[in-house]
Legacy VTK file of the C-alpha trace (Angstrom):
# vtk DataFile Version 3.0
C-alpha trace
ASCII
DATASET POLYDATA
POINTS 472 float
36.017 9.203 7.540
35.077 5.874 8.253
32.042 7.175 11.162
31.068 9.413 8.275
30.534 6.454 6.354
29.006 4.585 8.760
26.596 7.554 9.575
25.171 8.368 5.873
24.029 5.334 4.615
20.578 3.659 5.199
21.473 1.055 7.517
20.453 -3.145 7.331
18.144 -3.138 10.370
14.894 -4.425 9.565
14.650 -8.029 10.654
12.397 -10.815 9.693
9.719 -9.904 12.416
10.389 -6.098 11.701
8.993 -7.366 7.932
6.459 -9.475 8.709
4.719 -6.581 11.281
5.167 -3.840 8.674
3.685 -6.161 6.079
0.531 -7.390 8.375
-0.054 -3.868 9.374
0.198 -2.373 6.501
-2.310 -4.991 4.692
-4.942 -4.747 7.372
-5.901 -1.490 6.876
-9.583 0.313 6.695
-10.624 -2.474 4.439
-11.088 -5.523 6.924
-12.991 -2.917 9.428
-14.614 -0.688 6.815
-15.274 -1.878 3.680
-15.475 -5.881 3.303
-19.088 -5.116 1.498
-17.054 -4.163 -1.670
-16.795 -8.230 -2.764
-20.137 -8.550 -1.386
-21.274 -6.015 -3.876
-20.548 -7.047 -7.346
-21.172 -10.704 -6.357
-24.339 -10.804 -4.702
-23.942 -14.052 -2.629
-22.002 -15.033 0.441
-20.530 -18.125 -1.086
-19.304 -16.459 -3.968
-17.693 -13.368 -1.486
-15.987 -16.554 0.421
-14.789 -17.965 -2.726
-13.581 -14.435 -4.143
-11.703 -13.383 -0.778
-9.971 -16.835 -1.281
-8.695 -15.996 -4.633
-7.842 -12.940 -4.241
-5.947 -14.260 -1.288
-4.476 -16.982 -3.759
-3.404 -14.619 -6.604
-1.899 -11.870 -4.479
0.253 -14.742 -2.807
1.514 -15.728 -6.129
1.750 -12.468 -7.555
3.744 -11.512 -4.126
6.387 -14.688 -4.479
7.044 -13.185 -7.912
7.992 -9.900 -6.008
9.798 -12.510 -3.525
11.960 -13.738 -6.314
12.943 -10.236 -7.904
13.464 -9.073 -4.548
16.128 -12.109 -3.372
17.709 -11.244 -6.574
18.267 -7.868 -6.612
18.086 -6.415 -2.610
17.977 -3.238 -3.318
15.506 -0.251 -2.358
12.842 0.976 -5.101
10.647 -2.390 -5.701
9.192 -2.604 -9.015
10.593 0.939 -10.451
14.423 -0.814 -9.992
12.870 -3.859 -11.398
11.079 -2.348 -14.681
14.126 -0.036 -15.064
16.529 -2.937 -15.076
14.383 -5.044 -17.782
13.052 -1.841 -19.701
15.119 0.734 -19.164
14.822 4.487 -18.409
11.551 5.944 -19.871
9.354 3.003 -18.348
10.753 2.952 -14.815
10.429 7.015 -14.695
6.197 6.295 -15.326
6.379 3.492 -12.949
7.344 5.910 -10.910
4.888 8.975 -11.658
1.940 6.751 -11.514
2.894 5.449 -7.732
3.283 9.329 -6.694
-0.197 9.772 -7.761
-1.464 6.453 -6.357
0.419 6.081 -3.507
0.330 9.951 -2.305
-4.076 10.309 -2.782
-4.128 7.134 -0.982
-2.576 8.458 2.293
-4.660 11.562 1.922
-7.874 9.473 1.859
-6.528 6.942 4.537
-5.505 10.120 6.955
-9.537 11.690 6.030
-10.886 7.988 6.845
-8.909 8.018 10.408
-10.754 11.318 10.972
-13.561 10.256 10.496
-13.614 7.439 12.804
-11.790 9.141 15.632
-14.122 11.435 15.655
-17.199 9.137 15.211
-17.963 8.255 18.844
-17.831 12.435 19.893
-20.059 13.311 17.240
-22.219 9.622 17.667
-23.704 9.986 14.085
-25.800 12.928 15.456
-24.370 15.628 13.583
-21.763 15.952 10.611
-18.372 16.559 11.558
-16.961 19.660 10.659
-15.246 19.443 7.414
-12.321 22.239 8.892
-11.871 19.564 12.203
-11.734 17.096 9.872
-9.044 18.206 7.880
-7.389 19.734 10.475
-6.962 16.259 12.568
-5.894 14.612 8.746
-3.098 16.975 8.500
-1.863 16.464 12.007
-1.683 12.359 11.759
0.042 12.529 8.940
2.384 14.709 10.441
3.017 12.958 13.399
3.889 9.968 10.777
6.081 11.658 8.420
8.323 12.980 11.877
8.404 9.395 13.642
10.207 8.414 10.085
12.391 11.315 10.159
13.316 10.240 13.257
14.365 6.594 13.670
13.295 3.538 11.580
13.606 1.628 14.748
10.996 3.784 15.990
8.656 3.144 13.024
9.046 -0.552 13.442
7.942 -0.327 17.079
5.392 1.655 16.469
4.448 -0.781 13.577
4.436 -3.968 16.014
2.053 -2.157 18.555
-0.461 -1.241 15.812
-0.378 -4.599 14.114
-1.169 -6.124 17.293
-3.843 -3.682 18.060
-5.469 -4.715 14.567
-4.874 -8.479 15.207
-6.622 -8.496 18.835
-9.702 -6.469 17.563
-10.093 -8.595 14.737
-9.355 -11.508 17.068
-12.091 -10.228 18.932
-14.216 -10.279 16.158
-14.072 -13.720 15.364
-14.447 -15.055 19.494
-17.857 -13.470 18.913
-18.713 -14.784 15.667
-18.135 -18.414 16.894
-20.194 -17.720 20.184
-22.736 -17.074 17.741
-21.897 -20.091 15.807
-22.377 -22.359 18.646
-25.911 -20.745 19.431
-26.690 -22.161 16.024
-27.036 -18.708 14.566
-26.790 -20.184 10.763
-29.369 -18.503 9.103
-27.274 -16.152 6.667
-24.919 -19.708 5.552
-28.448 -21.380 4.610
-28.605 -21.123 0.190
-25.000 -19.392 0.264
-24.732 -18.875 -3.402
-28.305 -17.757 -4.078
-28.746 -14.984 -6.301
-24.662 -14.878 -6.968
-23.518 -12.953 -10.082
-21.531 -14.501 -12.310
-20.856 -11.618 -14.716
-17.290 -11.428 -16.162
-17.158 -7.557 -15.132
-18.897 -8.043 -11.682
-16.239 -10.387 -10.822
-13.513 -8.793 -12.119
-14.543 -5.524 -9.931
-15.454 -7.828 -7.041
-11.410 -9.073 -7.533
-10.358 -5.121 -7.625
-12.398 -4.858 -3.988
-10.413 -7.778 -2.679
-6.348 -7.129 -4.023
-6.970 -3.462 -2.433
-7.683 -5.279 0.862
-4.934 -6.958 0.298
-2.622 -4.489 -0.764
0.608 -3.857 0.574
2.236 -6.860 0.585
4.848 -5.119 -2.170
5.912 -2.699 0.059
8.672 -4.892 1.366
10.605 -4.497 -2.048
10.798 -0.536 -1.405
13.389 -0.824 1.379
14.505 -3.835 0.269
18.354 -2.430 0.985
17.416 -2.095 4.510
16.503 -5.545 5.609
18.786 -7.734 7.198
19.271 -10.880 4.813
17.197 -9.894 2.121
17.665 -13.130 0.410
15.874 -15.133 2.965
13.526 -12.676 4.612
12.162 -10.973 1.830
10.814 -14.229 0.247
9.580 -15.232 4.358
8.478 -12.172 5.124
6.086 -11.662 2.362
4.997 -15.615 2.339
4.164 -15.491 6.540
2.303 -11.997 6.044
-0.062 -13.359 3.218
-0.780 -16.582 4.884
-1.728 -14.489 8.321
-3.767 -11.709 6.428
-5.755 -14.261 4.165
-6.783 -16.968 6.927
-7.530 -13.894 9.456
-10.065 -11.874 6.300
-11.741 -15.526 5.550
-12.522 -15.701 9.196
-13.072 -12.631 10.127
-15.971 -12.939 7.036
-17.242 -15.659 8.571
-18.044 -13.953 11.938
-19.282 -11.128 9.910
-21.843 -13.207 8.453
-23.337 -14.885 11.449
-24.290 -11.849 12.857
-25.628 -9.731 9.662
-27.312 -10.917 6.580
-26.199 -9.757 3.413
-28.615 -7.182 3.138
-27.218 -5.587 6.524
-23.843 -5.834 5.501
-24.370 -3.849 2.340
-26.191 -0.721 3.711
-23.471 -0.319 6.044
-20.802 2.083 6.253
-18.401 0.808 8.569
-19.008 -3.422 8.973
-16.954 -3.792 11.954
-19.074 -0.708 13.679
-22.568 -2.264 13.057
-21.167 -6.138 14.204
-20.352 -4.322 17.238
-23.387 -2.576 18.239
-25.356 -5.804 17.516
-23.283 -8.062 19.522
-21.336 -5.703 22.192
-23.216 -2.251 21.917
-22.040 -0.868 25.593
-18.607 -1.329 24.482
-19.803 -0.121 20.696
-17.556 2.666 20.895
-13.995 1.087 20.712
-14.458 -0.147 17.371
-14.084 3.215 15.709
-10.970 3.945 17.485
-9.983 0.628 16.415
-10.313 1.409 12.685
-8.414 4.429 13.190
-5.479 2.366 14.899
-5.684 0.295 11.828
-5.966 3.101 9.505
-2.378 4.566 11.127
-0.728 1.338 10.528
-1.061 1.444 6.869
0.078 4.864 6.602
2.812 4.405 8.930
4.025 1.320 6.999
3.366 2.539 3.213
5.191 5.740 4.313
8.589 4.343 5.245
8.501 2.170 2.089
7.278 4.829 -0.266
10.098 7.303 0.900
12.406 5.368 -0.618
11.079 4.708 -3.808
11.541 8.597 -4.204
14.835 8.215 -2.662
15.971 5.759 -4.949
14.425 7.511 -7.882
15.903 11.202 -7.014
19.580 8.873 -7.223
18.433 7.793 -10.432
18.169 11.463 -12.100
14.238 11.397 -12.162
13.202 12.882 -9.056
15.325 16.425 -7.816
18.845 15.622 -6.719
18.385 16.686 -2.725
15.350 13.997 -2.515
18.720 11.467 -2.234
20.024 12.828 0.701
19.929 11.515 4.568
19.617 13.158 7.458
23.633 13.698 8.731
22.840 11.847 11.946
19.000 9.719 11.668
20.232 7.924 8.244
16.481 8.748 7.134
15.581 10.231 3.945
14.422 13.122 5.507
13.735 15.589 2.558
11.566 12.881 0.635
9.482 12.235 3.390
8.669 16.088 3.683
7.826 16.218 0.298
5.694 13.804 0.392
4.158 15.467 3.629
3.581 18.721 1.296
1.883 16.302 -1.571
-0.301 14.586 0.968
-1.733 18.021 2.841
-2.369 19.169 -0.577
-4.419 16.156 -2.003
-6.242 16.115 1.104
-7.968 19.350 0.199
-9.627 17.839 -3.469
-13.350 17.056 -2.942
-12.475 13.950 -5.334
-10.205 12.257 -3.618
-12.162 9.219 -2.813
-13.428 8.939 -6.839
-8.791 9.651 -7.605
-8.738 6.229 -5.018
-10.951 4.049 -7.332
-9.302 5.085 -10.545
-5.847 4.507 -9.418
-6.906 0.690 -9.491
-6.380 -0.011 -12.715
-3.046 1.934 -12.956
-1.580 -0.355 -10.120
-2.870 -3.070 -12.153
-1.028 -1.425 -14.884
2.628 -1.560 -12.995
2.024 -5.207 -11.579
1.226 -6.675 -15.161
4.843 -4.626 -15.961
6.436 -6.390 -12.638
5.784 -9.643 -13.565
6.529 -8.872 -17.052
10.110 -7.394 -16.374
10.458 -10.667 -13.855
9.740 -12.922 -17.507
12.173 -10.397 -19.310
15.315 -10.478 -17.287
14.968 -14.571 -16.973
15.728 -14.491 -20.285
18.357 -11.436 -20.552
20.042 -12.517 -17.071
20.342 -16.215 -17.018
23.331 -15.965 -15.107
21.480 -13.450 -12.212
21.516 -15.345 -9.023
18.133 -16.243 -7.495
18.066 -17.422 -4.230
14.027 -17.765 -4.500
13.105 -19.236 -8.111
9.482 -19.973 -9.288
8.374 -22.437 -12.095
7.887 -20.445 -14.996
4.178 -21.471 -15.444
3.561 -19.090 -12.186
4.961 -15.836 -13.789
3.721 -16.251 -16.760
0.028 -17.345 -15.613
-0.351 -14.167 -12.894
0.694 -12.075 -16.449
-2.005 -13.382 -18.582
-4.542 -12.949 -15.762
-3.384 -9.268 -14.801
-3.614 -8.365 -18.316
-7.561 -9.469 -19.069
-8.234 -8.215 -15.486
-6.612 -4.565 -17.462
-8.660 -5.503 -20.600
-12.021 -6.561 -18.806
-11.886 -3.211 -16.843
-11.512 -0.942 -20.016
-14.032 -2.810 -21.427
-16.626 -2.660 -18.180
-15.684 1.256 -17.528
-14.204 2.850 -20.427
-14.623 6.513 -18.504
-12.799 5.416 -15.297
-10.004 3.114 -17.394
-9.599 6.154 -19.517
-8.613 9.001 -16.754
-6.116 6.127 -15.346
-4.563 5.942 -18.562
-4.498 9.826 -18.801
-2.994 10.178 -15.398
-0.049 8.097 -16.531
0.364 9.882 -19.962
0.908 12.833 -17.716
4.524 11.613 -17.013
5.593 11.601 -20.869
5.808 15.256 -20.717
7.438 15.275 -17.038
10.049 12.806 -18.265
10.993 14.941 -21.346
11.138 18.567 -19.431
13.097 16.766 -16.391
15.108 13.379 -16.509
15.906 14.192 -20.329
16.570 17.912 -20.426
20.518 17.211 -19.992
21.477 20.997 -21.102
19.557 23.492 -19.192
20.355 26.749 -19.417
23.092 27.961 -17.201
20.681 30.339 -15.160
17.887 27.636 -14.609
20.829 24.837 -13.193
22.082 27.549 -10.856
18.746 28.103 -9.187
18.345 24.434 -8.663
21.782 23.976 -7.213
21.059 27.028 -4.835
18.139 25.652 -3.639
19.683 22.131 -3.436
22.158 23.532 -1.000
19.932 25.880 0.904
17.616 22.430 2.117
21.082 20.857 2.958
21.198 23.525 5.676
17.927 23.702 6.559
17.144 19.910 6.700
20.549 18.692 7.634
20.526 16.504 5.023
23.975 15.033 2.997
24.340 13.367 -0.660
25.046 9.378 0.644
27.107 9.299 -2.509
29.188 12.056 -1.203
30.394 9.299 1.832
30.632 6.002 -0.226
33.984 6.529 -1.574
LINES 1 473
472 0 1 2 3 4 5 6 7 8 9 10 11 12 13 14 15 16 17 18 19 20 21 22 23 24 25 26 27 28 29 30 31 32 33 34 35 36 37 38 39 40 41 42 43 44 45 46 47 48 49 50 51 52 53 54 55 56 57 58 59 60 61 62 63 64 65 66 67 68 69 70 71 72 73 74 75 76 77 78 79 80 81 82 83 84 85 86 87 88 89 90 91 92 93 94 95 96 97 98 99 100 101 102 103 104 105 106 107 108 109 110 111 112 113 114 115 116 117 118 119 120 121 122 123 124 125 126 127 128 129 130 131 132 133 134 135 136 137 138 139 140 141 142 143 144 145 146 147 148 149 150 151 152 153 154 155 156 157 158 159 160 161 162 163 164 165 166 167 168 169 170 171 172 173 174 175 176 177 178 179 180 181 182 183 184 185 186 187 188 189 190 191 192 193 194 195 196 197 198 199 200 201 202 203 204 205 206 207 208 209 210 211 212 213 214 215 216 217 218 219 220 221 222 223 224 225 226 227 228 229 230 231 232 233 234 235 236 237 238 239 240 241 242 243 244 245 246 247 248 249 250 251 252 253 254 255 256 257 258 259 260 261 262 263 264 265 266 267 268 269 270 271 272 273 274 275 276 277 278 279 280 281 282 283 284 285 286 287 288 289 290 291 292 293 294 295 296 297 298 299 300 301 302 303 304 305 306 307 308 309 310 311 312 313 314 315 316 317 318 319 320 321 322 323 324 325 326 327 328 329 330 331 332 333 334 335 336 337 338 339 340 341 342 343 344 345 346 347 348 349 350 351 352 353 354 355 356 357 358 359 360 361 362 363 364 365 366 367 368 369 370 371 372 373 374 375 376 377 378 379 380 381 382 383 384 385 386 387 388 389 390 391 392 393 394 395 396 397 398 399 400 401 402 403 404 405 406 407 408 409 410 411 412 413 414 415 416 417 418 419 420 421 422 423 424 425 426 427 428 429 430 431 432 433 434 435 436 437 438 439 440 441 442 443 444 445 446 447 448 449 450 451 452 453 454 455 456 457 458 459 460 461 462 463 464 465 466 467 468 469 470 471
């Protein structure tokens, strides 16, 4: 009984450096490579991009040590859903929890369609469109591959994590040799007036800020398999803290090279930054830099996906996802079935024409949950005095990343009610689920039966067992 025991539980194996690579690599993403134009966008200048990848850099540090100090506290798997269920209670964690299926499931489908894309980039050389079929075809497959290297060991994901991360870290590193061998040929030109022309619009900036947090998303994941880290009360608060202060110093540089090589103007009509900086400064070796993104692109999903399993693992234990999403694998201790369904989800939403419109609207609604994060943090400091904290913030900090959360919500409804509203309308879509699931107690005799028949049918087929079942 007691190898049973051993065998069925999600095991404390992610170290320090396990956290800090899965963080890293799962921040660094498409954005860096793809899309730094976004701040570049709304603001206009290259001063004010500098100063707006700094504080977004700033704010998701501090809104990431308030994670760090809910996570010392309570090291448990889930994140914010444990969080807002233990200040709020049941109703608010179950749409905490709805809204990151949405978000978190039509993100990988767009992230798996953006490693297509550049894969296939450098056979198809921008002289011809890639076949929509291939494209999809090549999605479903990487995600695959993903989803069974997490079925299979965790120590395998974490490998596979370091390799990736320092993949992303060299290219960038690359990146920025280049920029300051430009620098030292006095290539200045684009620094010269650097906050000409900048837009200082209250909305602008406030959508510039959106452009920035999603590059530097991620850093929240840690809190989702929070029960799986080895001293959770030390490296949770280190791992996050090291991760930030590597991601933010490598995007402020890696902005810098950017902009001694194009001028503003360049960098906005271009699709993929990274791929024109390399056919202006290394074009015979042009080439690598798609397969680069991709890389990249694969260490966010490979990351969010072993963190996101568990937040439906932890939620099916918690009577609001169904029951066999809590079991493990008899003999991996990995939450096999929740990773397949989320496998199903992501094939599906990679088929909506959409998806990339779905990606921008789920801003706000992530805005949404953090502003209920930090609030929950505020909440239990004053229902659990007495709750240990290993990692404790002034309360000025909380309270300040609060206000500013909630008139970055505000300014957004205001600056695009249409986009705001389908965000709000995508959460409202879990009142219903939660009353026709976690609250029908007394289903009808015939209805239960099918559910526990087909509970014990994907033991069999999954080999899959209830860990509750083995912690007696």
């Amino acid at each position: 009984m007691e190898e049973n025991l051993e065998i069925v539980r999600l095991k404390k194996q992610i170290s320090l450096f396990d956290c800090v690579t899965i963080l890293v690599g799962t921040m660094i993403g498409s954005g860096i490579f793809v899309s730094p134009v976004g701040i570049l966008f709304y603001v206009r200048s290259l001063g004010m991009s500098y100063v707006l990848w700094a504080l977004c850099g700033v704010y998701s540090a501090l809104c990431a040590a308030c994670f760090a100090e809910l996570g010392a506290a309570l090291p448990t798997s889930g994140g914010e859903y444990m969080y807002i269920y233990r200040a709020f209670g049941d109703f608010a964690a179950f749409l905490c929890l709805w809204t990151h299926i949405f978000n978190y499931c039509s993100g990988y489908a767009a992230l798996c369609l953006i490693f297509s894309t550049y894969i296939l980039q450098p056979v198809y050389n921008n002289c011809e469109e890639i076949p929509q079929v291939l494209l999809r075809l090549i999605s479903a497959l990487v995600y695959t591959f993903i989803v069974a290297i997490n079925c299979i060991n965790v120590k395998w994901v974490t490998k596979l994590q370091a390799i990736i991360t320092g993949s992303k870290l060299m290219a960038l590193f690359a990146v920025i040799v280049i920029g300051c061998v430009w620098l030292y040929k006095g290539e200045m030109g684009a620094f010269d007036n650097a906050f000409e022309g900048s837009d200082f619009n209250v909305g602008s900036i406030v959508f510039a800020f959106y452009s920035g947090n999603w590059a530097y998303s991620g850093w929240s994941n840690i809190c989702m398999f929070a029960g799986e880290v080895i001293k959770p009360q030390r490296n949770i608060p280190l791992g996050i803290i090291i991760s930030l202060c590597i991601v933010t110093v490598v995007y402020i540089v890696a902005n810098i090279a950017y902009f001694t090589v194009l001028t503003p103007s360049e960098m906005l009509k271009s699709t993929a930054v990274a791929v024109t900086f390399a056919e202006q400064t290394i074009k015979p070796a042009a080439f690598v830099m798609p397969l680069l993104i991709s890389v990249s692109v694969l260490g966010t999903l490979n990351g969010s996906s072993l963190a996101f399993s568990r937040l439906l693992y932890v939620g099916s234990k918690m009577n609001h996802t169904p029951r066999f999403l809590s079991m493990l694998h008899v003999k991996r201790n990995t939450p096999t079935p929740s990773l397949v369904v989320i496998c199903i989800i992501v094939l599906l939403m990679q088929n909506f024409k959409g998806i990339f419109y779905l990606i921008e609207m789920s801003g706000l609604s992530t805005s949404v949950v953090t502003s209920l994060t930090v609030a929950a943090m505020l909440c239990l400091r004053y229902k659990e005095p007495s709750l240990e904290r290993p990692f404790k913030l002034h309360l000025s900090i909380p309270i300040s990343i609060f206000v500013i959360s909630l008139v970055i919500v505000l300014v957004s409804f205001y600056q695009k009610p249409k986009e705001s509203g389908l965000a709000i309308l995508i959460i409202s879509i879990g009142i219903p689920l939660y009353f026709i699931g976690p609250r029908w107690k007394n289903r009808p005799p015939a209805i239960q039966r099918k559910f526990d028949y087909m509970t014990r049918l994907l033991q069999k087929i999954m080999f899959i067992v209830p860990e509750e079942d083995h912690e007696d």
